[in-house]
Predicted model as a PDB file, atoms N, CA, C, CB and O in Angstrom, pLDDT in the B-factor column:
MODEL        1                                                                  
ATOM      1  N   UNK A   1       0.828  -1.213   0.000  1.00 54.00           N  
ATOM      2  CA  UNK A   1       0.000   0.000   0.000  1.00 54.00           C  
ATOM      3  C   UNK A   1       0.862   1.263   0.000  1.00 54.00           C  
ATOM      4  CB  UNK A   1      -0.937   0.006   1.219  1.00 54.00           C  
ATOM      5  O   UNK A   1       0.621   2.103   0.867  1.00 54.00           O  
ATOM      6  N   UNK A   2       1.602   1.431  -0.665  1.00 68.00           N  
ATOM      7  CA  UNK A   2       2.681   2.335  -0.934  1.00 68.00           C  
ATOM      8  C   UNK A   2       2.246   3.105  -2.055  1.00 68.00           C  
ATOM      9  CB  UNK A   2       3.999   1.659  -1.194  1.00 68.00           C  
ATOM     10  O   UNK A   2       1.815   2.545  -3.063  1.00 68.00           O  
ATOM     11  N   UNK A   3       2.342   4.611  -1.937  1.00 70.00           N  
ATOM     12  CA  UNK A   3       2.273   5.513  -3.321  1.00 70.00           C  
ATOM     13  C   UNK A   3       3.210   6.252  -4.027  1.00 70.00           C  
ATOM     14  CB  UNK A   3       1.500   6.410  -3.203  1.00 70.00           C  
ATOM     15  O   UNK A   3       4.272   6.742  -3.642  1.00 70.00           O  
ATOM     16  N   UNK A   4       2.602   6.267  -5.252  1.00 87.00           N  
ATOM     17  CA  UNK A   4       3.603   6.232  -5.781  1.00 87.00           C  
ATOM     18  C   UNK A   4       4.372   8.219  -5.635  1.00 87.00           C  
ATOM     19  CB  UNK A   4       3.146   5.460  -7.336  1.00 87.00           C  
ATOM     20  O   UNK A   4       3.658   9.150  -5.263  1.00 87.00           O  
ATOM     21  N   UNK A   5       5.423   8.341  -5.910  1.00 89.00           N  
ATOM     22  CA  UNK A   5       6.037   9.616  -5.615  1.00 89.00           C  
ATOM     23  C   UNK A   5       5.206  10.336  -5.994  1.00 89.00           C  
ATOM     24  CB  UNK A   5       7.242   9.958  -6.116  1.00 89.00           C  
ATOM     25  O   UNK A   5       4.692  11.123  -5.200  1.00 89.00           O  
ATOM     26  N   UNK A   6       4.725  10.281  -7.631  1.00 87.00           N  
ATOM     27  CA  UNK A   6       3.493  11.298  -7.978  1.00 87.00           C  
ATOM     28  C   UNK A   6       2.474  11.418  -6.979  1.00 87.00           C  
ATOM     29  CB  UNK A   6       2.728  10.887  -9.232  1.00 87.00           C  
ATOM     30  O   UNK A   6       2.323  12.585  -6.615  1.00 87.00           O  
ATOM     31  N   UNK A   7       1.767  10.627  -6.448  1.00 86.00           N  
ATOM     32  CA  UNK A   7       0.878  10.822  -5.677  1.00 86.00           C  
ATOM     33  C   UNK A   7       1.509  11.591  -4.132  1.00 86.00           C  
ATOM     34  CB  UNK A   7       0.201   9.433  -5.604  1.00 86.00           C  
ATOM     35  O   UNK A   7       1.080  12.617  -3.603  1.00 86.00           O  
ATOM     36  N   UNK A   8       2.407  10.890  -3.763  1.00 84.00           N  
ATOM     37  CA  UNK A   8       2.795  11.443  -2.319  1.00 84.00           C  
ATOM     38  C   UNK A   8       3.367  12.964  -2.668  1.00 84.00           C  
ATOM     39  CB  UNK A   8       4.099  10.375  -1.471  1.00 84.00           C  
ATOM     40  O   UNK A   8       3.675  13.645  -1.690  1.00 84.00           O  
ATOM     41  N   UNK A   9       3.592  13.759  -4.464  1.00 87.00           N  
ATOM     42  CA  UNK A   9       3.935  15.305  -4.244  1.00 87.00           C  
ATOM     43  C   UNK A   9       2.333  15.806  -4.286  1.00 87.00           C  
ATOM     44  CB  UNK A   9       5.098  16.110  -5.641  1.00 87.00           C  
ATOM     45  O   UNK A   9       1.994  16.899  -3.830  1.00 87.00           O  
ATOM     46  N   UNK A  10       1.413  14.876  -4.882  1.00 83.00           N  
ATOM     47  CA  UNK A  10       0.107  15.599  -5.126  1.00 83.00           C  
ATOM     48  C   UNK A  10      -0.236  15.885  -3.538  1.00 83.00           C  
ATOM     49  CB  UNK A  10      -1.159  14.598  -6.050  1.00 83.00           C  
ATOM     50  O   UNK A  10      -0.326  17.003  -3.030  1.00 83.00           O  
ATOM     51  N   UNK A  11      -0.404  14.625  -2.873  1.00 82.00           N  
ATOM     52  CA  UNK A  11      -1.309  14.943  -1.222  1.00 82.00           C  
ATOM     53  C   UNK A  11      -0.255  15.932  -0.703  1.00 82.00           C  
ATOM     54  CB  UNK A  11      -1.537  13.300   0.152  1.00 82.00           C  
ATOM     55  O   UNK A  11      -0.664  16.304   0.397  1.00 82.00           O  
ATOM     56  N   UNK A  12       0.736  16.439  -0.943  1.00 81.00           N  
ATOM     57  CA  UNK A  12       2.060  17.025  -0.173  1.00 81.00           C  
ATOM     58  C   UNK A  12       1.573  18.774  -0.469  1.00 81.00           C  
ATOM     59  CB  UNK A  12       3.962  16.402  -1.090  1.00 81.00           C  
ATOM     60  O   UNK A  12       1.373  19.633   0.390  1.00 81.00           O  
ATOM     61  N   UNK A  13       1.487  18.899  -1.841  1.00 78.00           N  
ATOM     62  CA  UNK A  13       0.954  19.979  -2.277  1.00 78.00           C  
ATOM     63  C   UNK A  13      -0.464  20.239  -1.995  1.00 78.00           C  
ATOM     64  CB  UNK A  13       1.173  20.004  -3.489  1.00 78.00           C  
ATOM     65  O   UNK A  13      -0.681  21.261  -1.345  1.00 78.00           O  
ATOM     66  N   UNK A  14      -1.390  19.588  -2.317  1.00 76.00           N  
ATOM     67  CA  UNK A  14      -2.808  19.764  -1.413  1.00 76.00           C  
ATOM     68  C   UNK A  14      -3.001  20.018   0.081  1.00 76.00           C  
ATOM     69  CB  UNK A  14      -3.529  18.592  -1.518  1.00 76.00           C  
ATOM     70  O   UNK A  14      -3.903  20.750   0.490  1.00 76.00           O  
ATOM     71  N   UNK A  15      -1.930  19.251   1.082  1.00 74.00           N  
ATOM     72  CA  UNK A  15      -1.964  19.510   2.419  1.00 74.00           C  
ATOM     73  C   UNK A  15      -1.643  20.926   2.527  1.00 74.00           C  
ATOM     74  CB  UNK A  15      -1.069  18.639   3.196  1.00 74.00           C  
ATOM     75  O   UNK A  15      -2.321  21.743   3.152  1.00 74.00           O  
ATOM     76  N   UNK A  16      -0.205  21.256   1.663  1.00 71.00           N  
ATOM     77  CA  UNK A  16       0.461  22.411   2.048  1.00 71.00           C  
ATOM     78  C   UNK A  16      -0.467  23.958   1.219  1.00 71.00           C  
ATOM     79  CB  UNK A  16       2.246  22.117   1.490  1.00 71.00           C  
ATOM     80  O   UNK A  16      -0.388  25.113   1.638  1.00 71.00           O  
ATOM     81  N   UNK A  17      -0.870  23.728   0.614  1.00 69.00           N  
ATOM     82  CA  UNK A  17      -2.203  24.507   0.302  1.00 69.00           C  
ATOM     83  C   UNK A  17      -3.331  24.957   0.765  1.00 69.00           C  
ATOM     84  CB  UNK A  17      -2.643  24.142  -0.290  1.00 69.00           C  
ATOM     85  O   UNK A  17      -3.968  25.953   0.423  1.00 69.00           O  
ATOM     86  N   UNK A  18      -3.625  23.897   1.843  1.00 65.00           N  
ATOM     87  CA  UNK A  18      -4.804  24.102   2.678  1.00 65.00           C  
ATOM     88  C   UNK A  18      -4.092  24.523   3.807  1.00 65.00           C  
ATOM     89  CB  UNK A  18      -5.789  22.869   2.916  1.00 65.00           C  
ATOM     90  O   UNK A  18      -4.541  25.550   4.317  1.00 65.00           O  
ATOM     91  N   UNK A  19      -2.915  23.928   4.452  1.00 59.00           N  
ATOM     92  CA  UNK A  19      -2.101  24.065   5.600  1.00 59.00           C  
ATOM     93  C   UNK A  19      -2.663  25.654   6.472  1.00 59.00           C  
ATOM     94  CB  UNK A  19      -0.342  24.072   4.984  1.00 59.00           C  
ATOM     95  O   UNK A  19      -2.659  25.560   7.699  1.00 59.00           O  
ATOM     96  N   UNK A  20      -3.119  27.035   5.880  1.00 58.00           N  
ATOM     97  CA  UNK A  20      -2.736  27.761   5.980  1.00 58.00           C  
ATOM     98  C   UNK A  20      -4.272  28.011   6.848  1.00 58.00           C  
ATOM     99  CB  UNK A  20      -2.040  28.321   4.861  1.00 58.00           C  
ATOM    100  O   UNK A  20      -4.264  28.622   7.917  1.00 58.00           O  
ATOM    101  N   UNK A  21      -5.364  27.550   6.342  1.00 55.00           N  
ATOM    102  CA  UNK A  21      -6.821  27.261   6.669  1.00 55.00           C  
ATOM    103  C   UNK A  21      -6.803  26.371   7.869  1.00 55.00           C  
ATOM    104  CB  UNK A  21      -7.626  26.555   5.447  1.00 55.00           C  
ATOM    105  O   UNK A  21      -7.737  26.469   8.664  1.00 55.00           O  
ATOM    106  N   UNK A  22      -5.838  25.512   8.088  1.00 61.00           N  
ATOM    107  CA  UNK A  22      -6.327  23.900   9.431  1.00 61.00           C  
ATOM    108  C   UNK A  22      -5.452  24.825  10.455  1.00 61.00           C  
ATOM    109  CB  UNK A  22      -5.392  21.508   9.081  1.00 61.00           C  
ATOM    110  O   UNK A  22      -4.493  25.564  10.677  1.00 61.00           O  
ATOM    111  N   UNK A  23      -6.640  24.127  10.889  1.00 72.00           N  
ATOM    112  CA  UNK A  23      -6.340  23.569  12.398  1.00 72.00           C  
ATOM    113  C   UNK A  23      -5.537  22.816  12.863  1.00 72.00           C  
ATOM    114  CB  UNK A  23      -7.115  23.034  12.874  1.00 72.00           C  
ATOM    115  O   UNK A  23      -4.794  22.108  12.184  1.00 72.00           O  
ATOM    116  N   UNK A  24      -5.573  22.867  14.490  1.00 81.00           N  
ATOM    117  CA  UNK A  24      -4.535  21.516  15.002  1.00 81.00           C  
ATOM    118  C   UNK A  24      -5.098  20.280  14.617  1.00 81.00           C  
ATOM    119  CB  UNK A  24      -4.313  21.351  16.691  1.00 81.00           C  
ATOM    120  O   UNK A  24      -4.422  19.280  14.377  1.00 81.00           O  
ATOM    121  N   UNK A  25      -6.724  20.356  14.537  1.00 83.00           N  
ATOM    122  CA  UNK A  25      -7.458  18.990  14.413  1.00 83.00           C  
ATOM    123  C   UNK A  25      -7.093  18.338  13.009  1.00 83.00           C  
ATOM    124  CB  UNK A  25      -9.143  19.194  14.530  1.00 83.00           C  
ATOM    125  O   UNK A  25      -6.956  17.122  12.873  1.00 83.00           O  
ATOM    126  N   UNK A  26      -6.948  19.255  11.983  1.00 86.00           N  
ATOM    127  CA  UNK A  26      -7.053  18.919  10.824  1.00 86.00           C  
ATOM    128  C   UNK A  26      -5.360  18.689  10.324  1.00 86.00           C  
ATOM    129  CB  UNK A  26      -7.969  20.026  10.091  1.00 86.00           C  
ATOM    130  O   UNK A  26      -4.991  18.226   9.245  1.00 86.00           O  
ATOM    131  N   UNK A  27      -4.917  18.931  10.904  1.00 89.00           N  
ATOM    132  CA  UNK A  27      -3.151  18.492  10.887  1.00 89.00           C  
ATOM    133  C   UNK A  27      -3.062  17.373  11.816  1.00 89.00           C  
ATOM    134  CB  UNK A  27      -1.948  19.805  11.504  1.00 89.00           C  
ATOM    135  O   UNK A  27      -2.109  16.609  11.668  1.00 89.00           O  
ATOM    136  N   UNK A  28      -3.671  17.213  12.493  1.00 91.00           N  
ATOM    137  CA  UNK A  28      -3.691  15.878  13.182  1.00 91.00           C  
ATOM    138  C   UNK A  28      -4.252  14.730  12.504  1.00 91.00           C  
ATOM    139  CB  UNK A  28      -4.387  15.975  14.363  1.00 91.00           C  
ATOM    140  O   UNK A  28      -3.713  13.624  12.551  1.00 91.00           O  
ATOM    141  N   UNK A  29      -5.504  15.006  11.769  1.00 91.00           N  
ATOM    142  CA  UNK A  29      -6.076  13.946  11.316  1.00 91.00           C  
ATOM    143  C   UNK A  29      -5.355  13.923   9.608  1.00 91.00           C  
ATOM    144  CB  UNK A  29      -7.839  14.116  11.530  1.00 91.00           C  
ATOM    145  O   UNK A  29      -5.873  13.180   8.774  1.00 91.00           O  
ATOM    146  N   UNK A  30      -4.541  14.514   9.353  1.00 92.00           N  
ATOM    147  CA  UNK A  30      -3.406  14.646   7.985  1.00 92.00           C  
ATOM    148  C   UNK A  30      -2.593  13.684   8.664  1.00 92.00           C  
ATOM    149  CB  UNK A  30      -2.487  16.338   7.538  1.00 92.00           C  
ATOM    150  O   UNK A  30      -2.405  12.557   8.208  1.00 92.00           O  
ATOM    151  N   UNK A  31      -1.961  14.213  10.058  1.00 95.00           N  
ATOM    152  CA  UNK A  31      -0.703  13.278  10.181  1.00 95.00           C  
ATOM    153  C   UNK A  31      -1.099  11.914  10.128  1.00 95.00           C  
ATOM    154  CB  UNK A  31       0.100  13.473  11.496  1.00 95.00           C  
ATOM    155  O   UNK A  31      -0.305  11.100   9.655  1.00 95.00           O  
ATOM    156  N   UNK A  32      -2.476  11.454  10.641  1.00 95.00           N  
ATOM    157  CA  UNK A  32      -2.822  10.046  11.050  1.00 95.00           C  
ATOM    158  C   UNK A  32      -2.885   9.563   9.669  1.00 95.00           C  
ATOM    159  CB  UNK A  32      -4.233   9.800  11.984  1.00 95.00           C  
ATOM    160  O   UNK A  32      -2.100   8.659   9.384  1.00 95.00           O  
ATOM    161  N   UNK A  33      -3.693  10.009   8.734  1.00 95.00           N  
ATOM    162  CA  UNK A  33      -3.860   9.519   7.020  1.00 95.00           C  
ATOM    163  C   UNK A  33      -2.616   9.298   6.551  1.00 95.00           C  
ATOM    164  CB  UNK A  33      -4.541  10.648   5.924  1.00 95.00           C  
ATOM    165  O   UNK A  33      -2.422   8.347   5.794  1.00 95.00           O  
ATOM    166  N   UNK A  34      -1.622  10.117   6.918  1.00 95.00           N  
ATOM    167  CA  UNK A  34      -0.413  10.348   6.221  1.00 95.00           C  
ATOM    168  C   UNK A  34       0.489   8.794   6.494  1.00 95.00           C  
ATOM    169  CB  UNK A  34       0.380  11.877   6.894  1.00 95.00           C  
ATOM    170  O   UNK A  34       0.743   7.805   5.806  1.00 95.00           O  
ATOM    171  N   UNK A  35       0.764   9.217   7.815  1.00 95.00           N  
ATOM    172  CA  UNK A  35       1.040   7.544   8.754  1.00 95.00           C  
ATOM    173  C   UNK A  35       0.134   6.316   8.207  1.00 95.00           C  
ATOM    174  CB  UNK A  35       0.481   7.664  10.663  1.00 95.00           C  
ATOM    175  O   UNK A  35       0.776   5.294   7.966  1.00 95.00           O  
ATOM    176  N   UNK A  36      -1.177   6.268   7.990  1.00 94.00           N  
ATOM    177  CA  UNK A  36      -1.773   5.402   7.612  1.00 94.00           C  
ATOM    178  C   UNK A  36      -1.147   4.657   5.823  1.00 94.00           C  
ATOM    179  CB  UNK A  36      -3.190   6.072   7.789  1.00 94.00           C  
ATOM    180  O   UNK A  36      -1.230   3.515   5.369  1.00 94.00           O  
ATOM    181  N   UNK A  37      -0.569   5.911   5.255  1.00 95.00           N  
ATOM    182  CA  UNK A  37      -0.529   4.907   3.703  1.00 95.00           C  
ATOM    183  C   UNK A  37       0.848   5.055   3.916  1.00 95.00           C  
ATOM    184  CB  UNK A  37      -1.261   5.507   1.898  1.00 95.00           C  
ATOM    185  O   UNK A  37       1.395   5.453   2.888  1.00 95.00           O  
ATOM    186  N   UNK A  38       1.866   4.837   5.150  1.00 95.00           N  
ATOM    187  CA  UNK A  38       2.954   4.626   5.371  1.00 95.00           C  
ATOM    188  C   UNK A  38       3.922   5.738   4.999  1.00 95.00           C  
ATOM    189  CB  UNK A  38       3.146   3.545   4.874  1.00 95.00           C  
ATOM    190  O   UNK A  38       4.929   5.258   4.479  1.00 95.00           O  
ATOM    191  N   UNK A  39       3.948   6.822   5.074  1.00 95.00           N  
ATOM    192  CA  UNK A  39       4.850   7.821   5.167  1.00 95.00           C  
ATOM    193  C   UNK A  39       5.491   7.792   6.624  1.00 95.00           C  
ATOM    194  CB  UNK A  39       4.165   9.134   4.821  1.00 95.00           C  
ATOM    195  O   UNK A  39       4.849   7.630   7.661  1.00 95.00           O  
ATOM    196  N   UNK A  40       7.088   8.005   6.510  1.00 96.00           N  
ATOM    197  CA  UNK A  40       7.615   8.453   8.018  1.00 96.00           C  
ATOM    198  C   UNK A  40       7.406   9.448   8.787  1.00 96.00           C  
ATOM    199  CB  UNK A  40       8.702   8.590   8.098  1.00 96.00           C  
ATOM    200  O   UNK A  40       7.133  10.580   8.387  1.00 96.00           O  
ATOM    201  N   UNK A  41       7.521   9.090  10.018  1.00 97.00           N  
ATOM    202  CA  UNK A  41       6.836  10.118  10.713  1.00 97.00           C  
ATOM    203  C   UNK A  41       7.897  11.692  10.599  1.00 97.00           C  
ATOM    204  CB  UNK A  41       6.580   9.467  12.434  1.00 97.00           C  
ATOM    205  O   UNK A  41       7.470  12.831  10.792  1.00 97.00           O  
ATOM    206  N   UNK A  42       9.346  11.310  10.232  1.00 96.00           N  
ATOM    207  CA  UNK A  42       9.936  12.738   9.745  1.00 96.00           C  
ATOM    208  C   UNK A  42       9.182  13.488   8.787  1.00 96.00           C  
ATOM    209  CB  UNK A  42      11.263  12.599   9.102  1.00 96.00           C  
ATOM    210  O   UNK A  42       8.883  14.678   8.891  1.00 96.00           O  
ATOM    211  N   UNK A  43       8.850  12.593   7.698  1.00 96.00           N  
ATOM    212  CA  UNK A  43       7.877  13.122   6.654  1.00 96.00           C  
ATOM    213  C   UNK A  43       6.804  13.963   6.885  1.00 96.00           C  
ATOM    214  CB  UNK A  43       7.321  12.184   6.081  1.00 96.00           C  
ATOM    215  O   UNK A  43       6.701  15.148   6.568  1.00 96.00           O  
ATOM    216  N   UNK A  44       5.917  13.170   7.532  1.00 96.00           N  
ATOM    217  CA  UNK A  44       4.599  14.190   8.245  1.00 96.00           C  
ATOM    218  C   UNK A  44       4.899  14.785   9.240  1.00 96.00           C  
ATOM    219  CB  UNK A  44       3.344  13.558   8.748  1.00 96.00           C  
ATOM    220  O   UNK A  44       4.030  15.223   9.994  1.00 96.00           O  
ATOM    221  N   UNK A  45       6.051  14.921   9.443  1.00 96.00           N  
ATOM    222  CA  UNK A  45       6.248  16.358  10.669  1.00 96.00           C  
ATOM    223  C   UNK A  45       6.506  17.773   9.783  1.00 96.00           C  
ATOM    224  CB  UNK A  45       7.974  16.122  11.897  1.00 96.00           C  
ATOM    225  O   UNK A  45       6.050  18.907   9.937  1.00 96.00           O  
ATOM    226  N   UNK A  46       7.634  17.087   8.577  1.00 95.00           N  
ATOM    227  CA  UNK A  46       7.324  18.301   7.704  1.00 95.00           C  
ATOM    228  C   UNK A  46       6.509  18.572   6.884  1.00 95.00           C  
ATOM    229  CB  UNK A  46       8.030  18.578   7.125  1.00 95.00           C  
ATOM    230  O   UNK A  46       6.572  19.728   6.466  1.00 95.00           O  
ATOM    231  N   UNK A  47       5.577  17.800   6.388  1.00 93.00           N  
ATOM    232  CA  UNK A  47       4.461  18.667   5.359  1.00 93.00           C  
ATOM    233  C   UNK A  47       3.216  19.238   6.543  1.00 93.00           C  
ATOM    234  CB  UNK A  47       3.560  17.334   3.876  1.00 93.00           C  
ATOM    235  O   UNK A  47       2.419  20.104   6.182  1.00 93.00           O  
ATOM    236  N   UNK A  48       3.154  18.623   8.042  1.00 92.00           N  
ATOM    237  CA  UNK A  48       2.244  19.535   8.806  1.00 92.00           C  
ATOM    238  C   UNK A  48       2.578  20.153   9.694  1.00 92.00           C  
ATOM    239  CB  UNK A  48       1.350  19.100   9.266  1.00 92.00           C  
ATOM    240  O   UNK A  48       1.822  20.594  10.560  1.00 92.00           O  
ATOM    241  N   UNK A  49       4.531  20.393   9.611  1.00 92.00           N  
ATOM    242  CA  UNK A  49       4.808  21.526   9.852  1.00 92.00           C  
ATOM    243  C   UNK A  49       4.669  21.883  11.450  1.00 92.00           C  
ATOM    244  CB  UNK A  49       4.035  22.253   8.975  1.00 92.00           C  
ATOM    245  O   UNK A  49       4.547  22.970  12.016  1.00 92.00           O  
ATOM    246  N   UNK A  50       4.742  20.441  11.989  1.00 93.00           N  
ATOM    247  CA  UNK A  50       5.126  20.104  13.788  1.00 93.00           C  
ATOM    248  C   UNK A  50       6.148  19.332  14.052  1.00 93.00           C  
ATOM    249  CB  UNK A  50       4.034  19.318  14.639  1.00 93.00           C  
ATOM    250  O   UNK A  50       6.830  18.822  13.163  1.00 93.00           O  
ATOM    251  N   UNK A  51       6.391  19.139  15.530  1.00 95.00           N  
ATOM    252  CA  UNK A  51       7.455  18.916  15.567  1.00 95.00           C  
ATOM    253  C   UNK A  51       7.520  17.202  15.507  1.00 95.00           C  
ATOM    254  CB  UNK A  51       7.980  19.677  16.675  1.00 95.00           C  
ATOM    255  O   UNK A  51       6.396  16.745  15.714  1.00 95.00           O  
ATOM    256  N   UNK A  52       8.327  16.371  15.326  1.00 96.00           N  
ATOM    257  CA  UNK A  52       8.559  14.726  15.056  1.00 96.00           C  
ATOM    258  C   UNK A  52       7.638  14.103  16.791  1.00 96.00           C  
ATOM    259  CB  UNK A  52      10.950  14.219  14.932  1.00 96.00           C  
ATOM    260  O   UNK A  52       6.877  13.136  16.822  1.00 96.00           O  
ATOM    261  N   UNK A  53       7.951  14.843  17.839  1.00 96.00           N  
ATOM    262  CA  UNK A  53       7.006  14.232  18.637  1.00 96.00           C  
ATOM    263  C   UNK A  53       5.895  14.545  18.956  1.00 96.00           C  
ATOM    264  CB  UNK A  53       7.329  14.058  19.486  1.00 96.00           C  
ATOM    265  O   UNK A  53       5.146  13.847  19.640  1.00 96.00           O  
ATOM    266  N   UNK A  54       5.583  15.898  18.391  1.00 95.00           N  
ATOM    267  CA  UNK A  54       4.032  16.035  18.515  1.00 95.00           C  
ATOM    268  C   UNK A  54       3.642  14.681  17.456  1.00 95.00           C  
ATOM    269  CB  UNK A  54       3.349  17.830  17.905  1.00 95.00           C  
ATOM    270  O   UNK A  54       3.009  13.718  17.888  1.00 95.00           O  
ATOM    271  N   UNK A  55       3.933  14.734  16.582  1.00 96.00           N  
ATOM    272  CA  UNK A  55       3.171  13.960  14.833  1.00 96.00           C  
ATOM    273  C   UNK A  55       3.644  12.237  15.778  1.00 96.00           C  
ATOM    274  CB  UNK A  55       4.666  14.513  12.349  1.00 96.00           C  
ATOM    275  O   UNK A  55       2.755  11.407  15.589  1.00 96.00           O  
ATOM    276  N   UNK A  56       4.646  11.775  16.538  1.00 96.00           N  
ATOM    277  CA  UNK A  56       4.618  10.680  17.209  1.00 96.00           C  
ATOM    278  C   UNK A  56       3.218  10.143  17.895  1.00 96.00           C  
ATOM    279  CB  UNK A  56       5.587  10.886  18.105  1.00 96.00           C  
ATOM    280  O   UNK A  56       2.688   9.037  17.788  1.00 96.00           O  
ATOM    281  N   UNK A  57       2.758  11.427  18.711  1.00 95.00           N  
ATOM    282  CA  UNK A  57       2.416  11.099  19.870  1.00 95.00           C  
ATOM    283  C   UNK A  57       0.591  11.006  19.316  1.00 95.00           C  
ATOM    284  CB  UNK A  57       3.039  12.307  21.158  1.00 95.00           C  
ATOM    285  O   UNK A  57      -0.302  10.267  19.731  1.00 95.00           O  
ATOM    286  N   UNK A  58       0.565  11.975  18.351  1.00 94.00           N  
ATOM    287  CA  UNK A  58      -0.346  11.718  17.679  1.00 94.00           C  
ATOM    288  C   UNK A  58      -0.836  10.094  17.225  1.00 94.00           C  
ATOM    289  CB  UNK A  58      -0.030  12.500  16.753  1.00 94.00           C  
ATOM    290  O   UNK A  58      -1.723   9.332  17.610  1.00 94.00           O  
ATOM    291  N   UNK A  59      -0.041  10.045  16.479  1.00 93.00           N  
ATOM    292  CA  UNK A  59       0.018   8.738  15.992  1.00 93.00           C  
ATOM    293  C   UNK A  59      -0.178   7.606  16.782  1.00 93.00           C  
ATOM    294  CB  UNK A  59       1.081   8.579  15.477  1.00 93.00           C  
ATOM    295  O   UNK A  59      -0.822   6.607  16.462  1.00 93.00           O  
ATOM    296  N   UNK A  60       0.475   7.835  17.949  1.00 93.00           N  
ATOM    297  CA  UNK A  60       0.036   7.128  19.121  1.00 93.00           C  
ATOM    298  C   UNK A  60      -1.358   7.114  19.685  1.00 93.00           C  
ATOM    299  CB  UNK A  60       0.762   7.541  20.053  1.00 93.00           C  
ATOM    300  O   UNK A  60      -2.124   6.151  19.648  1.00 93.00           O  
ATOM    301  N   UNK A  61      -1.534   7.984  20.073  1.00 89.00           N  
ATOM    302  CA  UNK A  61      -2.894   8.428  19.730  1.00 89.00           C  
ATOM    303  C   UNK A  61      -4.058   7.780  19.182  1.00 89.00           C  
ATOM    304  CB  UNK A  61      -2.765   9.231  19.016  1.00 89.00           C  
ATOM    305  O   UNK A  61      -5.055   7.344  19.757  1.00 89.00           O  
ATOM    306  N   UNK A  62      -3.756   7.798  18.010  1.00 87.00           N  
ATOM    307  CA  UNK A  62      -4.826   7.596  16.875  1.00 87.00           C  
ATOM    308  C   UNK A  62      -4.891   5.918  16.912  1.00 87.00           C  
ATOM    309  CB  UNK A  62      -4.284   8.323  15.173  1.00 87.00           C  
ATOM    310  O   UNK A  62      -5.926   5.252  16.936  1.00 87.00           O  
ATOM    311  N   UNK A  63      -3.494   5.405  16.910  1.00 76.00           N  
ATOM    312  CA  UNK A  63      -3.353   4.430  16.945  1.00 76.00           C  
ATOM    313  C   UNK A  63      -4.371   3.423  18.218  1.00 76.00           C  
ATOM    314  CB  UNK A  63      -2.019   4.546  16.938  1.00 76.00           C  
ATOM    315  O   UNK A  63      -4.931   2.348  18.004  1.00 76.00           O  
ATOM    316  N   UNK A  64      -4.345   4.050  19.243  1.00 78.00           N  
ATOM    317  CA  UNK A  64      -4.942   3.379  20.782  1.00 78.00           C  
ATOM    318  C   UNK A  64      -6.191   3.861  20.019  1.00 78.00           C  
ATOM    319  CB  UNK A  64      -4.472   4.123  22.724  1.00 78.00           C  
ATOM    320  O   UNK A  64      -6.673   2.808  19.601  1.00 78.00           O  
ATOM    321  N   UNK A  65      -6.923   4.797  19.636  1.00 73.00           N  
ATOM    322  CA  UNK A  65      -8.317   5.154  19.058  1.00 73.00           C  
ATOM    323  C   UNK A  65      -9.176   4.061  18.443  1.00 73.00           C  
ATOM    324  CB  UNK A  65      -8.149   6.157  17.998  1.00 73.00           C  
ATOM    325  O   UNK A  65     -10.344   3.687  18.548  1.00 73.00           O  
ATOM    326  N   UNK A  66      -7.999   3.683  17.697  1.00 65.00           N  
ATOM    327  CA  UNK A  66      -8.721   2.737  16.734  1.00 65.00           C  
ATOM    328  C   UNK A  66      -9.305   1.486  16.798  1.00 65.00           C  
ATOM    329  CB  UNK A  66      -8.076   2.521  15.947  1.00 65.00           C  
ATOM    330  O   UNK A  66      -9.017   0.687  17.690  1.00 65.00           O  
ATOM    331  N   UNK A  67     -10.201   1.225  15.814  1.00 56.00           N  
ATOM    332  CA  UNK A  67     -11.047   0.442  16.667  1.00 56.00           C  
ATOM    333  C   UNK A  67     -10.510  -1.183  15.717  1.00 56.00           C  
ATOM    334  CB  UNK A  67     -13.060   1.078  16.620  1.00 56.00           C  
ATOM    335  O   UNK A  67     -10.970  -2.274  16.052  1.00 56.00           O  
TER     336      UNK A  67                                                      
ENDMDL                                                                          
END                                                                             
């Protein structure tokens, strides 16, 4: 379930486009999608532009959430 580079600059450029409009909620629920189709978590710290353990802890997070 890996995408391909084209796709990971498209969602990269769409996040960072909207970036300017979200919220914490909505950078949170980016980082979790992001993590979900396997991007590193260095990765989604920089396209939502927090720090590697906020986007961790998140993930953590989301992760215990799930059902």
């Amino acid at each position: 379930s890996h995408m391909s580079d084209e796709m990971r600059k498209e969602m990269e450029t769409w996040y960072q486009e909207g970036a300017e409009f979200g919220e914490m909620k909505a950078k949170r629920e980016t980082a979790l999608s992001l993590a979900e189709m396997g991007f590193p978590v260095e990765r989604i710290a920089q396209v939502v532009k927090e720090s590697i353990s906020c986007v961790k802890q998140w993930i953590a997070e989301g992760t215990a959430l799930a059902r």
